[in-house]
C-alpha positions, 0 to 999 in steps of 0.5 A: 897732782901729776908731774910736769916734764921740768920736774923729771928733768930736773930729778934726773940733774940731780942724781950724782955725775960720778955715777954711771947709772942715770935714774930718771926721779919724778917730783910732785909739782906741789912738793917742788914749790914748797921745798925750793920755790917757798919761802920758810918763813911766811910759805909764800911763792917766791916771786919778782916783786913783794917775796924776792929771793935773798941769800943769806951768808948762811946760805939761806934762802928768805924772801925780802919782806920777812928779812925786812920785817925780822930787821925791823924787830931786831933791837938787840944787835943794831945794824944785824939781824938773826937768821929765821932758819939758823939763828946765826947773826947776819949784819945788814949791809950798807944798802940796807936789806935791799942790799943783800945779794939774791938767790941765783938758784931759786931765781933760775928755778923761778925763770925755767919754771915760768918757761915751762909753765907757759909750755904746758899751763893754758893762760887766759888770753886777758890776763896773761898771768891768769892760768885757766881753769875747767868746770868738770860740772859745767864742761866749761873753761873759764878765768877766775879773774875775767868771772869775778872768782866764781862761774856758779852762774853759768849753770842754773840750778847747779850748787855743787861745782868740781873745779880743776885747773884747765891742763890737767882737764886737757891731760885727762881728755888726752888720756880718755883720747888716746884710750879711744882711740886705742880701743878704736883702733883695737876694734877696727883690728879685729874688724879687719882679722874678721873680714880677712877671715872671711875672705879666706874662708870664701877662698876656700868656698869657691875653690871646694865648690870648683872643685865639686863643679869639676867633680860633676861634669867629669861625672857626666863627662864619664856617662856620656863617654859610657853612653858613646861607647855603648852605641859604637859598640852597637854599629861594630855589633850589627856590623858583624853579624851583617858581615858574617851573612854575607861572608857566608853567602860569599863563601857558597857563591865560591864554592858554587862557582868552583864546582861548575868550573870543575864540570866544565873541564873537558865538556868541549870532548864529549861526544856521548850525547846522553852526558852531554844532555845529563851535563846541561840538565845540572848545569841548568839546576847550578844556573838556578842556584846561582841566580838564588845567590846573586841577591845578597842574604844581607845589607850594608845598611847602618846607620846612627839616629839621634832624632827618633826621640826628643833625648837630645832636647831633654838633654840640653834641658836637663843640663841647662838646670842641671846644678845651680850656684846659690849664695845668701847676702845674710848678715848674722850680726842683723839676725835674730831670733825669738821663741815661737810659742811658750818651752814646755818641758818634753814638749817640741819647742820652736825657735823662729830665725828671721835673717836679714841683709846688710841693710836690714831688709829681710832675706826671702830665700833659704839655705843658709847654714845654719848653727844650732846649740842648746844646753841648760844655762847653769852650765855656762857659770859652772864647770860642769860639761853640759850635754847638748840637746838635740836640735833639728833645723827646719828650712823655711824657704822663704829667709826664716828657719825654725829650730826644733827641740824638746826640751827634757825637763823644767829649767832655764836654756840657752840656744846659740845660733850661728849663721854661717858659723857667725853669731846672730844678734842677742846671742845667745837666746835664753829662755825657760821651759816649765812644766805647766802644759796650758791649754790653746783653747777652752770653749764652753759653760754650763748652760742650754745656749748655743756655746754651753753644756750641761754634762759633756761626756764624750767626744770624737774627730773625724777625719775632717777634722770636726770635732764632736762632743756628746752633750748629754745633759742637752740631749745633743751632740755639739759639732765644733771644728779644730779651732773649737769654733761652733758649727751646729747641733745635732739631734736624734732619737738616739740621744734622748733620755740624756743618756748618751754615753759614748761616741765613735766615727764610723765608715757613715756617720756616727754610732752612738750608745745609750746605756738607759736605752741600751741601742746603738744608733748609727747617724749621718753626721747630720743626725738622720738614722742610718740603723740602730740595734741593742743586745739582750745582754746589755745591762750598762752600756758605758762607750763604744768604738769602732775599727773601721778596718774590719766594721767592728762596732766595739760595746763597753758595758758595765754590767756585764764587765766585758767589751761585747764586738759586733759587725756593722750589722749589730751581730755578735762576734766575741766579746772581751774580757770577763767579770774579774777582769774589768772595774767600772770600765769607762772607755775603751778605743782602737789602737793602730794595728786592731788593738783593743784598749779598755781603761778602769783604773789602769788600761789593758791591751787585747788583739784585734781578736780579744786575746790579752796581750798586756796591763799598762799603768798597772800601779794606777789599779784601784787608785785612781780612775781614767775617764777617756782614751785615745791612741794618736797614729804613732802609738801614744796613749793619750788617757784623762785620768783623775786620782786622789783630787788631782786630775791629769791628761796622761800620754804614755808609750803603746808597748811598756806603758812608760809614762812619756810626759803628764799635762796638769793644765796648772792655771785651768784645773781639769776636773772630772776629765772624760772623753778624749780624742787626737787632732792633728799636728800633736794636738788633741781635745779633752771633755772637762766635764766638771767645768762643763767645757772642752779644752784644746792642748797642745801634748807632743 
């Protein structure tokens, strides 16, 4: 029970006046009616009726029915009775019991405490004296008189009642109130500190992007006072060297009109008429030169055009769209954000981030900044300092971001996202990365139809994009597009014998081989021949290839344990390898810059023009088999490879043959994978031949 004002009150009067130091005392409300309030003998309230309060000349406090009762019993001494608590005799007065003198402590107890009750304690408003009490069951005030002593009714179905008086029912919702509203308060607190963050943080916003304004125009500002100075150094230029011209002729004129002054002193006293005639012919000769020198060698034209070109309207352009002042209604609390397709481990992964507005609308424009950290989960309940993975961050333009990464093994993440360094909605995202690499799509079943094989072998992608796989045991080739959608069938002579082995894009077509036949057939992608040759040193024709930047048409051939190159005319040229070096090749493709990949049970690296070069997967030899290679345009190795039951889709590193990762396809075994090729975007398509399918991954 929890402690009324009164009784603290009350504790503090009772501490000794003498002492300087006041102690404030709580009293159990329940203790205090039972040590001051109770009679000892029948533990009754005092109250103003049945149970008064009487003082013995023990200073004993007894209600008045026990003393009229213990008087009545007593036979022994007449007109005294014994005291309840003390034993001590007490005479009974004249008057009676009645008569003894009441407890004026206990009764100014009583009286404060029904003031203090009728403060604090809620009464019914029939009855007065009735205090009210409150069901935490029902959620319902109720007195026990006005409802007959029971509220059980007003709750069907309900048996079990928890009952507690109304004032300390008032009390706790006060308390749960005031909690509320702390933590209301609280929240709004740190509501206000966030907004008034972010107010200083668009302070400091607008003042950097002023300040970039003002650091750009003075930019420009500088390269037009460049631009002015370079065209008035221009005028002062062409100024000058007029200038200089005309000085010059202004200098001769001088020194031309001094000399005929300097002839025409003392003309006037001569008499011999041969000077006179010598002086006139000269003087003529000057007149000449003089009329020579009247037109100007130069002119005073200069003049500064800015209309010869349409620069100023560029300019005017240029500056009108010169900058821009960008700004994003995003709300991160709004955002979220989801896994694109599901983490495999060492495979690019995608987190898509869709942003929205304060209203929940979703954004249509980019450029907001966005925050990006991943770490395995473990180390958010550990210690241990978890190194970030790296992370990309991909603008959409269109409100949504993608986050890239590549997660290096399988185990659980978590991504957090920020946008304008505010945390988005779920934050942070969790995810696992596995390490079952599924494939996107599988076509095909055994069979004859349309969508089935019988004995897949090969396959090869154009540079369309279509995809064909050599259906040996149907004597056809199934043209198929990046979606493994059925397109057509082709057939051709080339292909019969269910014998086709092997499958290339070539410069026209196809170029195809038959190892019963032993011919290579080069067709249109259509099926119609465009030519077709054999070698009289084939024995076991098993794949072929085709660098397209030189036409070599490359033979894998069994028999002979060597890789024959010829010209698009079927010519020999060289030929790769030798009896000792190969063991039941089963493909073999081009690399990037010519290089010549032949696989057995490892892969073997030659140069474009047959020299050895290196041994990849070298403690793969003789344990296991590779059915297909491939090399995609960055240089990785993509090999189908079966050893000991367990087949694998291998993608290894051109150079070093490190093993970059490894696709089991856990829930769609391969069995007896062969042929293999590269789609675009990281994909490729593998032949299963054991299933009679095609399978569709994703690898990078």
């Amino acid at each position: 029970m929890s402690c009324c004002p009164f009784m603290t009150r009350l504790g503090e009067r009772m501490v000794s006046m003498s002492s300087m130091l006041v102690e404030t005392v709580s009293i159990n409300y329940e203790d205090f009616n039972e040590s001051f309030l109770t009679c000892g003998t029948c533990l009754c309230v005092y109250d103003g009726s049945e149970h008064i309060p009487k003082l013995l000349p023990c200073s004993h406090t007894v209600c008045l029915h026990c003393l009229t009762r213990i008087a009545a019993s007593q036979t022994r001494e007449a007109g005294a009775f014994r005291c309840p608590i003390c034993r001590e005799l007490i005479t009974i007065p004249r008057g009676g019991v009645p008569a003894l003198p009441p407890s004026f402590l206990v009764n100014q107890l009583l009286d404060l405490m029904s003031r203090q009750r009728r403060e604090v304690i809620p009464k019914c408003s029939v009855h007065i004296n009735q205090e009210l009490l409150f069901c935490e069951t029902c959620d319902t005030v109720f007195c026990t008189v006005c409802t007959g002593g029971s509220h059980a009714g007003t709750s069907p179905g309900c048996t079990e009642h928890t009952i507690i008086p109304f004032s300390i029912a008032i009390k706790r919702m006060s308390e749960i109130l005031l909690y509320k509203a702390n933590e209301c308060i609280s929240k709004l607190t740190q509501a206000q500190e966030s907004v008034g963050a972010e107010l200083r943080r668009l302070e400091t916003a607008t003042e950097r992007c002023l300040n970039a304004v003002d650091a750009e125009f003075a930019e420009i500002i500088s390269k037009v006072e460049k631009r002015r100075a370079e065209l008035q150094a221009a005028v002062t230029a062409a100024a000058r060297d007029k200038k200089h011209v005309l000085e010059e002729q202004h200098a001769l004129i001088e020194a031309e009109k001094n000399k005929v002054e300097r002839e025409c002193d003392g003309l006037q006293y001569q008499v011999e008429v041969r000077n006179i005639t010598q002086r006139i012919g000269s003087l003529s000769d000057q007149l000449d030169a003089a009329v020579a020198l009247s037109e100007p060698r130069e002119n005073a034209f200069i003049t500064a055009e800015f209309n010869h070109n349409e620069a100023l309207m560029e300019f005017e352009r240029a500056l009108s769209i010169f900058g821009r002042v960008r700004s994003s209604t995003t709300l991160p609390g709004l955002c979220r954000a989801r896994l694109k397709d599901p983490a495999v481990a060492k495979l690019q992964a995608t987190v898509v981030v869709e942003t929205v507005d304060y209203h929940g609308h979703p954004r249509n424009a980019g450029g907001d900044p966005i925050g990006a950290e991943l770490t395995l989960a473990d180390s958010i309940n550990t210690d241990n300092q978890s190194t970030s993975i790296e992370t990309e961050i991909k603008d959409l333009e269109d409100g949504s971001y993608e986050v890239l990464f590549r997660p290096p093994s399988a185990s659980r993440y978590v991504l957090k996202l920020s946008v304008f360094e505010r945390p988005i909605k779920d934050y942070p995202v969790f995810f696992d990365a596995t390490e079952h690499n599924e494939p996107v799509k599988i076509y095909g079943r055994r069979g004859h139809g349309k969508d089935e094989f019988h004995q897949p072998v090969a396959v090869a992608v154009d540079d369309d994009n279509m995809i064909y796989v050599v259906d040996t045991g149907n004597s056809r080739i199934k043209v198929l597009d990046d979606n493994l959608e059925f397109q057509r069938h082709i057939t051709n002579e080339g292909l019969d014998g269910r014998s086709c082995t092997g499958i290339a894009v070539s410069e026209q077509g196809l170029v195809i081989v038959n190892w019963r036949t032993r011919t290579v057939t080069e067709m249109t992608s259509l099926g119609d021949t465009i030519r077709s040759f054999s070698h009289n040193a084939f024995q076991e024709p098993i794949d072929i290839a085709v660098d397209r930047s030189y036409g070599h048409v490359l033979v894998a051939d069994n028999g002979q344990c060597c890789v024959f190159v010829f010209d698009c005319d079927g010519k020999i040229l060289f030929q790769v390898g030798k009896r000792s070096m190969f063991k039941l090749i089963s493909s073999v493709t081009i690399g990037p810059a010519g290089e010549i990949l032949v696989a057995d049970s490892r892969i073997q690296v030659f140069s474009a023009k047959g020299d050895f070069s290196e041994e990849i997967y070298a403690e793969g030899k003789g344990k296991g088999r590779y059915g297909g290679i491939a090399v995609d345009p960055d240089g990785r190795i993509l090999g189908s490879r079966s050893d000991k039951g367990r087949s694998v889709i291998q993608v290894l590193k051109l150079g070093g043959g490190a093993i970059l990762t490894e696709i089991d396809s856990h829930s769609s075994k391969l069995r007896r994978p062969s042929g293999i090729a590269v789609l675009p975007d990281n994909h490729l398509v593998v032949v299963d031949l054991g299933n009679d399918c095609i399978k569709k991954y994703r690898y990078w």
